[in-house]
C-alpha positions in Angstrom: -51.7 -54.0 14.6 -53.2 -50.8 16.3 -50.3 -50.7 18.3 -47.5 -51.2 15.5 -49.9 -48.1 13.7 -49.2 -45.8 16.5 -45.3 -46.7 17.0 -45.0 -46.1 13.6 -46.6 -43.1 13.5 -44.5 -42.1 16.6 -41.5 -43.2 14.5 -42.7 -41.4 11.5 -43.8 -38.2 13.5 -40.1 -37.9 15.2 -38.7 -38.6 11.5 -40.8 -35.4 10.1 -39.2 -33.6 13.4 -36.1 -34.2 12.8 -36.3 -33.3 9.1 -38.2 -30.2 10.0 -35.6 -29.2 12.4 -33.1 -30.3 9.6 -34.8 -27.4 7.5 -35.1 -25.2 9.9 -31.5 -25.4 10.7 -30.5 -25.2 6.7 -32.7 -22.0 6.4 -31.5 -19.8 9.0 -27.9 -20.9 7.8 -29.3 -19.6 4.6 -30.6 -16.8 5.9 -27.8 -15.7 8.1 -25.3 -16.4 4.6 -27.6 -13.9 2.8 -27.7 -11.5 5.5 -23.8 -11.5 5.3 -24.0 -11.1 1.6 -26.0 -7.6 1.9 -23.9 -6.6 4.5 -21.1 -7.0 2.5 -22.3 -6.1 -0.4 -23.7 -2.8 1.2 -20.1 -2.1 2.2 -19.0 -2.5 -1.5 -21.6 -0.1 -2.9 -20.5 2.3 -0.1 -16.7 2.0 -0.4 -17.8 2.8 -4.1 -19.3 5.9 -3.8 -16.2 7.5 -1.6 -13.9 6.2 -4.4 -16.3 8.2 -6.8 -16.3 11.2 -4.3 -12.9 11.1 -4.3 -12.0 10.5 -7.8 -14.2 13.8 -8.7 -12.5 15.5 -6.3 -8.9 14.4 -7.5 -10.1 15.2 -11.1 -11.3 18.7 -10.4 -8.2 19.4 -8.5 -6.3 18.2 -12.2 -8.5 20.5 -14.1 -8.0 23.3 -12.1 -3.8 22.9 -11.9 -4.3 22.0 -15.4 -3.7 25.8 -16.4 -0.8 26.5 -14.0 1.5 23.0 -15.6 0.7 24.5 -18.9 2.0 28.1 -17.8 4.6 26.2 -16.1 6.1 24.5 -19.1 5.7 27.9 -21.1 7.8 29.6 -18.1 10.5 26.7 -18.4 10.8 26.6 -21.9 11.2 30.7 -22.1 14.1 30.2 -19.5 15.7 27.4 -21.6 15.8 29.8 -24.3 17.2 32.8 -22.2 20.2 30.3 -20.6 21.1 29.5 -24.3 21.3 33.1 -25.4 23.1 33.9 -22.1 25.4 31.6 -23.1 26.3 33.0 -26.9 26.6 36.2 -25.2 29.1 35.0 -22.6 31.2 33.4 -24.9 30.5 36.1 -27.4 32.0 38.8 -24.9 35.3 36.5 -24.4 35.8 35.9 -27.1 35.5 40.1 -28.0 37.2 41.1 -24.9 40.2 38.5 -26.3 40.2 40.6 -29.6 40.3 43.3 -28.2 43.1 42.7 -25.7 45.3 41.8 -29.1 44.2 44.2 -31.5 45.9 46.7 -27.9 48.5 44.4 -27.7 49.7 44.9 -31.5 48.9 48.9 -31.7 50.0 49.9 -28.5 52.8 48.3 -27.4 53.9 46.4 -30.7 54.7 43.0 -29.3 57.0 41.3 -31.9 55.2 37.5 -32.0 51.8 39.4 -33.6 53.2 39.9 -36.2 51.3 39.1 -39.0 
C-alpha cells in the first residue's frame, strides 16, 4: 500500500509538473502577446502624433496662403473684367474705324452704290 502511495504520488507529482510547465508555457505566450500589443500599440500612438504634427503644420501653411487665394481670385476676377471691356472697345473701334471709312467714302470721293 505504501508503495502504491508513493507511485502515485510520483504519478501525481509529474502530473502537477507537467501542468505547471503547461502554465508556464501559456503565460509567457501571454506575456510575449502583450508585449507585442504595447509595442504595437506604442507605434500607433506615435504614428499619431507625427500625423497631428503634420496636420498642424499643413493647416498653418492653409491659413497663411489663405490671404494670397483670396487676393488671387480678386486679381483674376479684375482681369476678367478688363478682357471684357477690352473687347467692347475692340469691336467698338472697328466698327468706328468702318464708319468712318464710309462716311470718307461718300464725301470724298462720292462712290455711286452709297447712295442713300
Amino acid at each position: 500500500s505504501s508503495k502504491k502511495k508513493l507511485k502515485k504520488n510520483k504519478n501525481k507529482d509529474k502530473d502537477d509538473h507537467e501542468e505547471t510547465k503547461a502554465k508556464t508555457s501559456s503565460y509567457m505566450r501571454t506575456k510575449e502577446m502583450m508585449k507585442n500589443g504595447l509595442q504595437r500599440v506604442s507605434d500607433v500612438s506615435s504614428a499619431l502624433k507625427d500625423d497631428e504634427r503634420k496636420l498642424k503644420n499643413t493647416r498653418a501653411e492653409h491659413e497663411r496662403m489663405g490671404g494670397g487665394v483670396k487676393d488671387a481670385k480678386y486679381a483674376l476676377t479684375w482681369l476678367k473684367v478688363k478682357e471684357k471691356e477690352d473687347v467692347i472697345v475692340f469691336w467698338s473701334a472697328v466698327v468706328f474705324f468702318y464708319c468712318v471709312v464710309l462716311y470718307v467714302m461718300w464725301t470724298r470721293i462720292r462712290v455711286p452704290f452709297l447712295l442713300w
